[in-house]
C-alpha positions in Angstrom: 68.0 23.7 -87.0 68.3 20.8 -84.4 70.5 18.8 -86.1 73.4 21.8 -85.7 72.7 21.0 -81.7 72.2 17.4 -81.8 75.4 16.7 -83.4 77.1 19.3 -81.5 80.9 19.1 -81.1 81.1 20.5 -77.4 78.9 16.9 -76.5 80.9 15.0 -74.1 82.5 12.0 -75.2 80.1 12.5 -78.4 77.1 11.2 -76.1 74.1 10.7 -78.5 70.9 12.8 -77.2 68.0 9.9 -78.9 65.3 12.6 -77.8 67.1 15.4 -80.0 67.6 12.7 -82.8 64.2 11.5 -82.3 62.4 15.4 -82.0 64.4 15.7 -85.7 62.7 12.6 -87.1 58.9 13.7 -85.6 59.4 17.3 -87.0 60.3 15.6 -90.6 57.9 13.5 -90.6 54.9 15.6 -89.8 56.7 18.6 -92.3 57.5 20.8 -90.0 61.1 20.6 -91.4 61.2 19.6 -95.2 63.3 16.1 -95.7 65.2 17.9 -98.2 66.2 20.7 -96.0 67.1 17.9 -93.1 69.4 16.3 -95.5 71.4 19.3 -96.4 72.1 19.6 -92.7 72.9 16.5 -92.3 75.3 16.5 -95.0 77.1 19.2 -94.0 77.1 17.2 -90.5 78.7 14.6 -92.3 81.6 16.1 -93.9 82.6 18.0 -90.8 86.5 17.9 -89.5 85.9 16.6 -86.3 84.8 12.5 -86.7 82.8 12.9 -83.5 80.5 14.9 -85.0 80.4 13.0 -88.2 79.4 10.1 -86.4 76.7 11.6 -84.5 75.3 13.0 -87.7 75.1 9.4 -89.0 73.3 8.6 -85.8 70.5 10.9 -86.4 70.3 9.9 -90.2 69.3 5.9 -88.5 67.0 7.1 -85.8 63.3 6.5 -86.8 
């Protein structure tokens, strides 16, 4: 899924992509991607090791 490659840990200087986190949002919302399935992602996004990553997860949880 996107959000694996919009939250990416090899992002330099954990520089937000908004189109990636923006493409995730459009695909949810028309059901491409179920919300459900987006949030399990996310999650695991979340609780990674690496706080870069965790904070660009939470970046793409507030994009609308």
């Amino acid at each position: 899924m996107r959000v694996a490659k919009a939250t990416s840990e090899l992002l330099p200087g954990a520089a937000e992509d908004v189109v990636a986190n923006l493409d995730i949002s459009d695909q949810v919302r028309s059901k491409q991607v179920l919300p459900k399935d987006a949030m399990r992602s996310l999650k695991k996004r979340i609780n990674h090791a690496n706080p870069n990553v965790q904070l660009l997860a939470l970046g793409v949880s507030l994009s609308k």
